[in-house]
C-alpha positions in Angstrom: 0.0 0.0 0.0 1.1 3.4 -1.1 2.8 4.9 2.7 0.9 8.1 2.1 -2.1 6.5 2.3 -1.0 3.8 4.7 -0.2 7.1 7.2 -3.6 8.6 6.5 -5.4 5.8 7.4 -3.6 5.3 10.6 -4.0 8.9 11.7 -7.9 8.3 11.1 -8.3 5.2 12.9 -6.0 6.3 15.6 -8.0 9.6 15.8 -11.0 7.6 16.6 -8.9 5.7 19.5 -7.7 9.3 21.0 -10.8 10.7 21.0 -12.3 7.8 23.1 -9.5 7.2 25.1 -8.1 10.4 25.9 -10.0 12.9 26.4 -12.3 15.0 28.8 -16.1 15.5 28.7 -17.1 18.8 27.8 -20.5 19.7 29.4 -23.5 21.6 27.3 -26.8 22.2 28.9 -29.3 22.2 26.7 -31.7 25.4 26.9 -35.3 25.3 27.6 -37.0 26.2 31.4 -37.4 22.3 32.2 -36.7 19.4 30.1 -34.4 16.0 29.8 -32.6 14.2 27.3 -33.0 10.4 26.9 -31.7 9.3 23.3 -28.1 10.3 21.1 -27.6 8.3 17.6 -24.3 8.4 16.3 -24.8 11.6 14.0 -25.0 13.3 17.6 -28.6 14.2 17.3 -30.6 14.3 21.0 -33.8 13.9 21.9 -35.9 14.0 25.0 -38.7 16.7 26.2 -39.0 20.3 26.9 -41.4 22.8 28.1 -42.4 25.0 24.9 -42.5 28.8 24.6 -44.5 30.0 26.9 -44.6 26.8 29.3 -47.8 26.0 27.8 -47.0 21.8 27.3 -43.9 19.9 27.3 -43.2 18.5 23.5 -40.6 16.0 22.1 -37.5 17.7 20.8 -34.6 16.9 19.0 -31.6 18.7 19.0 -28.8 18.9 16.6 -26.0 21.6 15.5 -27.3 23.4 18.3 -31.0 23.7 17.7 -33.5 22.5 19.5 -36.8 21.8 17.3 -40.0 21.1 18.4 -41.7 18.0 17.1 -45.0 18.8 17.9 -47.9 16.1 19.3 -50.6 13.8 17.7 -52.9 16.6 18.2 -50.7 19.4 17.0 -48.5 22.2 18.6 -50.9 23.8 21.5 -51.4 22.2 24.9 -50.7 18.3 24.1 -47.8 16.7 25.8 -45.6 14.6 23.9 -42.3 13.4 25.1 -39.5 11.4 22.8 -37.5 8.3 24.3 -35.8 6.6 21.4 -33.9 7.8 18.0 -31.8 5.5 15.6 -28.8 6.5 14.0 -31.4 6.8 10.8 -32.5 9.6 12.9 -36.1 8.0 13.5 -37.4 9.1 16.7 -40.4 7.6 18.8 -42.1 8.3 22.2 -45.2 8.9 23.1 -48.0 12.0 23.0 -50.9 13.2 23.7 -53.6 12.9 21.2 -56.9 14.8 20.2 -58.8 12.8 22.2 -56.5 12.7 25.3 -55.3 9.7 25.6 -51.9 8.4 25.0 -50.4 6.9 21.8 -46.7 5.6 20.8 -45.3 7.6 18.0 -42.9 7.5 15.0 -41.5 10.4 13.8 -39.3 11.3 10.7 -39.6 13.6 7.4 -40.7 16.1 9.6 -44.4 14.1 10.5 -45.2 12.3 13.8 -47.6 9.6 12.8 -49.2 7.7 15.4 -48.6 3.7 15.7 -52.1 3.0 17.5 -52.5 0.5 20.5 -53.1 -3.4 21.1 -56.6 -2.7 21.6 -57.0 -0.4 24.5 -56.7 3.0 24.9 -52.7 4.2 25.7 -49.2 3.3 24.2 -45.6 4.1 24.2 -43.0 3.5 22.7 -39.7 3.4 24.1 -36.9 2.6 21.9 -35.8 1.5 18.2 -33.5 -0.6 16.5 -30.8 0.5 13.2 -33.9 -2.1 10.9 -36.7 0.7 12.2 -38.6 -2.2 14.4 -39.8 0.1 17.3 -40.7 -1.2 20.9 -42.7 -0.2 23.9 -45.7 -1.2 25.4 -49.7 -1.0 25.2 -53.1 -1.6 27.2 -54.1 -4.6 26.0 -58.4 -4.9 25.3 -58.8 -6.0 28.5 -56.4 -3.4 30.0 -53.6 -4.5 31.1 -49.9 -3.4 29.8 -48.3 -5.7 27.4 -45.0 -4.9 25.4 -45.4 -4.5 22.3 -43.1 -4.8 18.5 -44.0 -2.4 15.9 -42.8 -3.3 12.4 -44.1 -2.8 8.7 -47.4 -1.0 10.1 -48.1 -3.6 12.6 -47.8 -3.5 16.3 -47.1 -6.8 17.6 -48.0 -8.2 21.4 -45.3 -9.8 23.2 -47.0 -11.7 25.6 -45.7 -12.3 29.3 -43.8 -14.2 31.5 -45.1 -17.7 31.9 -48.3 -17.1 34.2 -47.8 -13.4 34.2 -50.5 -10.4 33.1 -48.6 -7.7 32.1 -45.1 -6.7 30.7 -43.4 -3.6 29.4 -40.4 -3.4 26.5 -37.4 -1.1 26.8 -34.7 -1.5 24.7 -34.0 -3.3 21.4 -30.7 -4.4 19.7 -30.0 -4.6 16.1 -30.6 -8.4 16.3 -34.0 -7.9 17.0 -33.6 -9.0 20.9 -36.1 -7.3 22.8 -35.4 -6.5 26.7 -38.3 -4.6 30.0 -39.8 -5.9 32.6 -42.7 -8.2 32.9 -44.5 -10.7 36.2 -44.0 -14.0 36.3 -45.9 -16.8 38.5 -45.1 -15.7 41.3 -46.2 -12.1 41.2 -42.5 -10.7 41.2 -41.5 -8.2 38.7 -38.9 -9.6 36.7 -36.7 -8.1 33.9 -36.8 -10.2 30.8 -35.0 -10.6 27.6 -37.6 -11.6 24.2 -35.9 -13.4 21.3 -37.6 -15.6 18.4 -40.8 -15.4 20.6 -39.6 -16.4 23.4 -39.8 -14.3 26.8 -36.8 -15.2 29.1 -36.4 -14.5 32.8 -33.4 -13.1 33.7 -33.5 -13.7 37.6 -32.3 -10.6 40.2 -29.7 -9.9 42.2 -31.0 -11.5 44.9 -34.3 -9.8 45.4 -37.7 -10.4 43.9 -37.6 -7.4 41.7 -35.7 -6.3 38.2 -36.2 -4.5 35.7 -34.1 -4.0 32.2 -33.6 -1.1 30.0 -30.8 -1.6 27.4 -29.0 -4.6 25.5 -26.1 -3.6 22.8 -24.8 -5.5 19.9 -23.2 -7.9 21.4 -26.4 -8.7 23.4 -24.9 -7.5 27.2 -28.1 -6.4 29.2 -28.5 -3.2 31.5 -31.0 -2.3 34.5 -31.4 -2.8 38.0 -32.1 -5.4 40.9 -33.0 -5.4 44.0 -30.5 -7.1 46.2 -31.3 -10.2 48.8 -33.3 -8.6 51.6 -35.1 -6.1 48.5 -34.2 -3.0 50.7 -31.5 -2.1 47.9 -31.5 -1.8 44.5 -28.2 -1.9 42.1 -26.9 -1.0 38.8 -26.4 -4.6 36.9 -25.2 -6.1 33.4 -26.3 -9.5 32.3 -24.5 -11.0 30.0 -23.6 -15.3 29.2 -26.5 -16.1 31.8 -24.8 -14.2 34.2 -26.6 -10.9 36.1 -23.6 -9.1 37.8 -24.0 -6.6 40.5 -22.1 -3.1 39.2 -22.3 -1.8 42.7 -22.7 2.1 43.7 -20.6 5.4 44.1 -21.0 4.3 47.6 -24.7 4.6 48.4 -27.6 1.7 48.2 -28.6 2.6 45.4 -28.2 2.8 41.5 -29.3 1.9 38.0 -28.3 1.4 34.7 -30.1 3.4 32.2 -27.9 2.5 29.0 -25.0 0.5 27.0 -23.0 1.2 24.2 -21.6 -1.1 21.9 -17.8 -1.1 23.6 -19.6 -1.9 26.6 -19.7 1.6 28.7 -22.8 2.0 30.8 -24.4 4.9 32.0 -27.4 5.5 34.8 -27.4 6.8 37.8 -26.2 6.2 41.3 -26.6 7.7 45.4 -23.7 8.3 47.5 -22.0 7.8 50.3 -24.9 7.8 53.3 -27.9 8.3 50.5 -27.9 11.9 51.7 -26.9 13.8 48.8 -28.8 13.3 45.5 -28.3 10.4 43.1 -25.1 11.7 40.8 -25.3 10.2 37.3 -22.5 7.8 36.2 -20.5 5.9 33.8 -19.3 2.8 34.6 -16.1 0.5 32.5 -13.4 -2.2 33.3 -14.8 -2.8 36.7 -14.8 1.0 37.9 -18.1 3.3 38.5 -17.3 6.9 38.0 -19.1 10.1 39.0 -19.8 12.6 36.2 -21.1 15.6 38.3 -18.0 16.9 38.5 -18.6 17.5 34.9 -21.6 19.1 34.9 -21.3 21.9 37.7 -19.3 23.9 34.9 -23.5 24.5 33.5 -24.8 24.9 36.6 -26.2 21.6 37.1 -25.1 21.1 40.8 -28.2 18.7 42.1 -29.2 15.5 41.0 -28.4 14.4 37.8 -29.4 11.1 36.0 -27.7 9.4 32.5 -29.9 8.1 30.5 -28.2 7.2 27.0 -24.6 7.2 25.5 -23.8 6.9 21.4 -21.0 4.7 20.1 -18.3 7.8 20.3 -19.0 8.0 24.6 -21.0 11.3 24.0 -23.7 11.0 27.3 -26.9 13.0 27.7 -29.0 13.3 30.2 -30.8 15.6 33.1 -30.0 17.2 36.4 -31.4 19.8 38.5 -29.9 23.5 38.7 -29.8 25.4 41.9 -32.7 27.1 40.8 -34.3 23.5 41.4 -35.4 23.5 38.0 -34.3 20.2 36.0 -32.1 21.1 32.2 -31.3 18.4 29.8 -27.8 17.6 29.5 -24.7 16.4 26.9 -21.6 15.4 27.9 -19.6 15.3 24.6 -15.8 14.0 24.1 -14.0 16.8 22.1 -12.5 16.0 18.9 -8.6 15.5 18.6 -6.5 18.3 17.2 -5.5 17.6 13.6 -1.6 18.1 14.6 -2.6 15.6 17.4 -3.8 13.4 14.8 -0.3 13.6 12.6 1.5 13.7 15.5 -0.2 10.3 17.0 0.0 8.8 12.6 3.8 8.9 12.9 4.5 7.9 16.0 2.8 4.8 15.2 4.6 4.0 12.5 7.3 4.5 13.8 6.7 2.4 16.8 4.6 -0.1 15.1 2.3 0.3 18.4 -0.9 -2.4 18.4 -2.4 -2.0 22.0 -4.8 1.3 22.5 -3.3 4.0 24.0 -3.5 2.6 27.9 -2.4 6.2 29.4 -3.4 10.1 28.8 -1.6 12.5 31.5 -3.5 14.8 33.8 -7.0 12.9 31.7 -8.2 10.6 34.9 -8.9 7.1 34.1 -9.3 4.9 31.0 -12.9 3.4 31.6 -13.4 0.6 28.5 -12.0 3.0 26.0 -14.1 6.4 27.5 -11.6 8.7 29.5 -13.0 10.0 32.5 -11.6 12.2 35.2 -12.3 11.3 38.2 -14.0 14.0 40.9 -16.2 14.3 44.5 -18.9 12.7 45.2 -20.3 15.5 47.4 -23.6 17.4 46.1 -25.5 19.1 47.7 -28.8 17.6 49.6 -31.7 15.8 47.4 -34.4 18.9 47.7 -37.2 16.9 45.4 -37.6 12.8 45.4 -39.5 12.4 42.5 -42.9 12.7 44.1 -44.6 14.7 40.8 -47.7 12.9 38.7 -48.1 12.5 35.6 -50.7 12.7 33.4 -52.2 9.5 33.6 -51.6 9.5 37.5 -49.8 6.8 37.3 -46.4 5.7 39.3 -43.5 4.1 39.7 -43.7 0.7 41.1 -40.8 0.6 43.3 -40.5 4.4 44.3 -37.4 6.0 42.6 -35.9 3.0 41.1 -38.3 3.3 37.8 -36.3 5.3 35.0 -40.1 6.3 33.5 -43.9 6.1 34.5 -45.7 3.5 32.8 -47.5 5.4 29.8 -46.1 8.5 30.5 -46.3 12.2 29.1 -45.1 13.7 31.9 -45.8 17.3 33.8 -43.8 17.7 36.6 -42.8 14.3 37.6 -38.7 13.4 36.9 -38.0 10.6 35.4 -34.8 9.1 35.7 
């Protein structure tokens, strides 16, 4: 191969490495009174809700080159809620609005329409998530009412079923293999998180408690949520992966959850502190280690709780927290870009050196967390002023206080999700 070449192409690839493996998160907070992030797709577009001008409803957004658009509702632009959970890296977004008759339908959105996917046969749906194929996934009141997940794909919305002997189940997450993961009851009446795959619904057990719940599952088919742990006072962060749930422990509290995996394997949720005083700090978590990202987001002046929800292939983490305003601002946490001299400078080096391994060290950038560099900072905030005690519209709630990352058909005003 022509050396010219071989050099360019070895500055590009090892630009990619640098920039995941050696540098700091720069913080960005969002804009709008009140809102959260909960989806990034690989083209960095971010989507979540927002209260609209005026404060008159919270709609969907997505947010890209630093606009924030306003997707609208099922029932138009004034005074229907609509929130968005999932985007692809197609840039196909779907959630969940309000619609002209007021109740509360999954939505698809792209081309600049949100069309509405229906329901299993009740009133209310939601969809939560979407794979790189466009199959979409959430969950529905069945015709006799209860909440099943559901698959959405080529117009038709699909019920998943339950647990053997269970009534009800919710889907989360979806990978690119079409493996489905949420929560659903089993036999017993305990709230177990499940995985779905070539229609079957598999229990995937706890962490020693009667209660899990899943959110996330990346390429390679590694499984985020929480558990409750033996004595269910406690609930944990876990990944499940080979049959295998493993505890990810805390940043030194009782309590934490994964909200999110990317495909190297970094997760991202949230997580108390030492003595559950101070509020939960969001994380990310690689190679064994747990690491606090507030530190990060005090430079915006996000200084109370804070919660991450997703994280793209390049690291880039969004989010929520509350200012000391007590008002709650979405959040990105992005990994800067190399310099191009860094780039050249990294290009020769390695061929001179003939280096293979990633770069295992960065000075003065913290520690290398499965190829994402964090720095690592206190774990002191400020005390928890608000625990999550809002409604929302449907006056529904979380099942097991706090530990629920969002209300069962949601469209939210006021409550935090996490």
């Amino acid at each position: 191969m022509n050396r010219p070449i071989l050099t360019a192409l070895i500055v590009v690839a090892l630009g990619t490495s640098c920039r995941i493996a050696c540098a700091q998160y720069t913080a960005y907070k969002l804009g709008g009174s009140y809102g959260q992030a909960f989806g990034i797709n690989s083209s960095g577009t971010i989507i979540g809700y927002s209260h609209n001008s005026g404060n008159v409803a919270e709609h969907a957004f997505s947010y890209s080159g630093g606009v924030m658009t306003d997707l609208g509702s099922l029932a138009g632009f004034d005074g229907y809620n609509s929130c968005a959970y999932g985007i692809n890296n197609s840039g196909i977004i779907v959630g969940v609005s309000r619609t002209s008759s007021s109740t509360q339908h999954a939505f698809r959105y792209t081309g600049g329409r949100m069309t509405d996917l229906g329901t299993l046969g009740d009133a209310s749906s939601q969809a939560s998530g979407i794979n790189s194929s466009g199959t979409v996934v959430g969950w529905s009141q069945i015709s006799a009412g209860a909440l099943h997940g559901f698959s959405y794909s080529g117009g038709r919305m699909t019920d998943l079923g339950t647990l053997p002997g269970g009534s009800y189940s919710e889907a989360y997450g979806i990978n690119d293999s079409g493996t489905i993961v949420g929560i659903g009851d089993g036999t017993a009446g305990s709230q177990r998180a499940f995985s779905y795959s070539a229609g079957v619904m598999t229990d995937l057990g706890t962490l020693g408690g009667a209660y899990s719940q899943a959110y996330a599952i990346n390429s390679g088919g590694t499984i985020v949520g929480y558990s409750y742990t033996s004595g269910n006072l406690f609930w944990h962060a876990f990944s499940y992966a080979g049959g295998l749930m493993t505890d990810l422990g805390t940043l030194g509290g009782s309590f934490s959850q994964a909200n999110a995996i990317n495909r190297s394997g970094t997760i991202v949720g949230y997580s108390y502190t030492s003595g559950n005083i101070a509020p939960p700090h969001a994380f990310s978590y690689g190679g064994g280690v747990m690491t606090d990202l507030a530190p990060y987001l005090t430079s915006v002046g996000i200084t109370g709780q804070s919660r991450a929800t997703a994280i793209d292939d390049n690291g880039d983490i969004v989010g929520w927290g509350e200012a000391a305003d007590g008002y709650v601002h979405a959040f990105a946490l992005l990994v800067p870009e190399p310099s191009a001299p860094t780039l050249l400078a990294l290009g020769l080096v390695s061929l001179l050196v003939r280096r293979r391994s990633q770069v295992a060290r960065c000075a003065n950038y913290g520690v290398l967390l499965h190829g994402v560099r964090h720095e690592k900072g206190p774990r002191q905030m400020d005390q928890d002023k608000d625990e999550e005690t809002g409604d929302n519209m449907t006056g529904q709630h979380i099942v097991s206080g706090d530990a629920g990352r969002r209300l069962p058909i949601i469209c939210c005003s006021g409550a935090r999700r996490a």
